[in-house]
Phi, psi and omega in degrees: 000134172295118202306348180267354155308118186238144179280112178244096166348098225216007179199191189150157190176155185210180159193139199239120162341153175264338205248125187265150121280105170267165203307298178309338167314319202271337199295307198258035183279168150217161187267111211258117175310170162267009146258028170081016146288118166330132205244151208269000187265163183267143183295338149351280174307321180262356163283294186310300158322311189260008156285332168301352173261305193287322205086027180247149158244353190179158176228194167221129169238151181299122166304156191315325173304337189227146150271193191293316177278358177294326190242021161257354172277285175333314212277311187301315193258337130349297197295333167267340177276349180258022160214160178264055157287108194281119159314342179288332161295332182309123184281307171220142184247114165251109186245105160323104144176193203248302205256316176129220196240095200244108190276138178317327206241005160254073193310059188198143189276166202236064214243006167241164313331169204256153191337304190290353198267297169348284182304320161277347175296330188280340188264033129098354194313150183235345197274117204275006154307331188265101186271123166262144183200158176240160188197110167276092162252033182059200217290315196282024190306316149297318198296298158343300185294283195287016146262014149280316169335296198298312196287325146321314173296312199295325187266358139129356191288008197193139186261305191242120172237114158313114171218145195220146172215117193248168161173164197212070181289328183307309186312341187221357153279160181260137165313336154228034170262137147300321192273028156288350212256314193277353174271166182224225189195114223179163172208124176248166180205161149207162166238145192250130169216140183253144187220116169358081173238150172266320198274134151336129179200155165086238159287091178299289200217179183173152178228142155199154173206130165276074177314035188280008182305298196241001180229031174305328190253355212283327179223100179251170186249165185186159171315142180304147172284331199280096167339331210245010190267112191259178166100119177322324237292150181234157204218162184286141163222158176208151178261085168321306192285307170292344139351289203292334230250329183272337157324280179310326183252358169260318175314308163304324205278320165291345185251352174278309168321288191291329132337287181300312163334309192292336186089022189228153175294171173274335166281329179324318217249130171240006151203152173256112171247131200249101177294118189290079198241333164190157183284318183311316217282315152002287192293325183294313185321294185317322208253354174264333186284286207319301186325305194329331193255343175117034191259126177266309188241179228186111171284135150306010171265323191273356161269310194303299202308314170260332108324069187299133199258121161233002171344297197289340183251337210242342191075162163248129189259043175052222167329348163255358179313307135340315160269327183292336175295302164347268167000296190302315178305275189309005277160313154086042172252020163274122193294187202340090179203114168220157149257161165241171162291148182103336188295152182262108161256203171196149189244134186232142178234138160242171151146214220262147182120350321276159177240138155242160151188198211204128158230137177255133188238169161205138164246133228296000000 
């Protein structure tokens, strides 16, 4: 394959739940710790700390009708109706997430056939070349998928790769953990097309790691906190505080690795799209990779800037967070947000496994 093929983004596409959920939806739940105590604070109190921590004000969740592959489907043919891309071309349909196709009135996950099969059966596709496949890797679970795209492409096995990150975390969180409060519901698509340049364009570089010696469980599966709630059923839990803590010190340092792989400066980069996971930890990320480069400090106009945000509305929707921030970007439905062509970013993931990576893109 010729070393001037580059992998480019040549579509995006989303679908964001209609059913809004707000904060205050939460004042009459009730909250349990995790060793199955009543927590001594008013649901007031305990909203109110974690929209000043997460930055959520609202989420989105999907109606009792659809599942996970209905709005990775939704999201796909978005993604193709925002180009004149024949679906028959499509090399590969990669569909990103954890639970599978999870039903309101059944709680369990669901995964055969598996989600992409799903997803190319609604989109009517005849062409048996276009290999469907799914890929659970937690949150950075899209960003994972198109740099397998990339590697299809670079190595000549693939012209157009599909790649989508759907989830429905309302259906498996629990209701009386807090940290039900930060998940959402969502779908993204984007198609990776490969194309001819002398000059880089598209996919520079990429990174990734799995940490699983000591940080394997940090996102598990487990019993509801409310003793009193019976029943097999298992709910997402997270160790919020190492998380954070594993985050903050492994993610700069790896999306700064893949910067340099690209060869491009720190001036270079005009924006950090971000796996939409909590607002502090987010910002804390921005301002420790910036250390990195000798940068100390940081305005809150110059993290808005470069760091575009849907948290606060949209919540997090593990794996869609990320083509659906796109989707919004390139699209031009974001406020003061934009790319131009030429500009260079660069996109970061965290989340179970735990996995991080990374990609630096430039457009064309």
């Amino acid at each position: 394959m010729s070393q001037n093929i580059w992998s480019v983004i040549t579509a995006t596409g989303s679908y964001i739940p209609t059913k809004i959920v707000k904060n205050e939806d939460f004042l009459n739940h009730t909250f349990f710790d995790s060793d199955g105590k009543l927590f001594d604070k008013a649901n007031s109190y305990i909203i109110e700390k974690f929209e000043e921590i997460t930055g959520i004000k609202e989420r989105r969740y999907v109606t009792d009708d659809l599942v996970t592959s209905d709005i990775a489907y939704y999201a796909a043919l978005d993604c193709l109706e925002s180009s004149d891309i024949d679906k028959e071309s499509l090399d590969y349909i990669i569909v990103a997430h954890n639970f599978g196709d999870v039903r309101a009135d059944i709680r369990q996950s669901d995964f055969v056939p598996t989600l992409a099969s799903r997803v190319k059966n609604k989109l009517e596709i005849s062409n048996p070349y276009t290999i469907a496949y799914d890929l659970p890797f937690g949150c950075p679970g899209w960003l994972q998928g198109v740099i397998q795209g990339d590697f299809y492409i670079k190595s000549g096995m693939a012209k157009k790769v599909m790649v989508i990150g759907a989830e429905t975390l309302s259906r498996v969180s629990d209701p009386h953990d807090r940290d039900s409060m930060i998940y959402s519901d969502g779908a993204g698509a984007v198609i990776l097309e490969a194309k001819e340049s002398e000059e880089p364009i598209g996919i520079l570089s990429h990174s990734s790691q799995s940490a699983t010696k000591n940080h394997a469980y940090l996102l598990l599966m487990g019993p509801s906190y409310n003793p009193a709630l019976k029943g097999n059923q298992l709910y997402l839990k997270m160790s919020g505080h190492n998380l954070y803590k594993y985050a903050l010190q492994n993610v700069p340092e790896l999306v700064k690795e893949c910067i340099d792989k690209a060869n491009v400066s720190l001036e270079q980069i005009k924006k950090v799209f971000i796996h939409q996971a909590n607002n502090k930890m987010d910002e804390e990320i921005l301002k420790r990779f910036h250390k990195l480069f000798g940068i100390q400090s940081m305005t809150a106009r110059e993290i808005f800037d470069i760091m575009p945000m849907t948290i606060s509305w949209l919540g997090n929707s593990s794996v869609a967070t990320l083509p659906t921030l796109l989707d919004l970007m390139v699209k031009g439905k974001l406020s003061e947000q934009e790319v131009r062509s030429k500009d260079v970013v660069v996109f970061a993931s965290v989340g179970a496994g735990m996995n991080i990576n990374s990609f630096t893109y430039k457009f064309e």
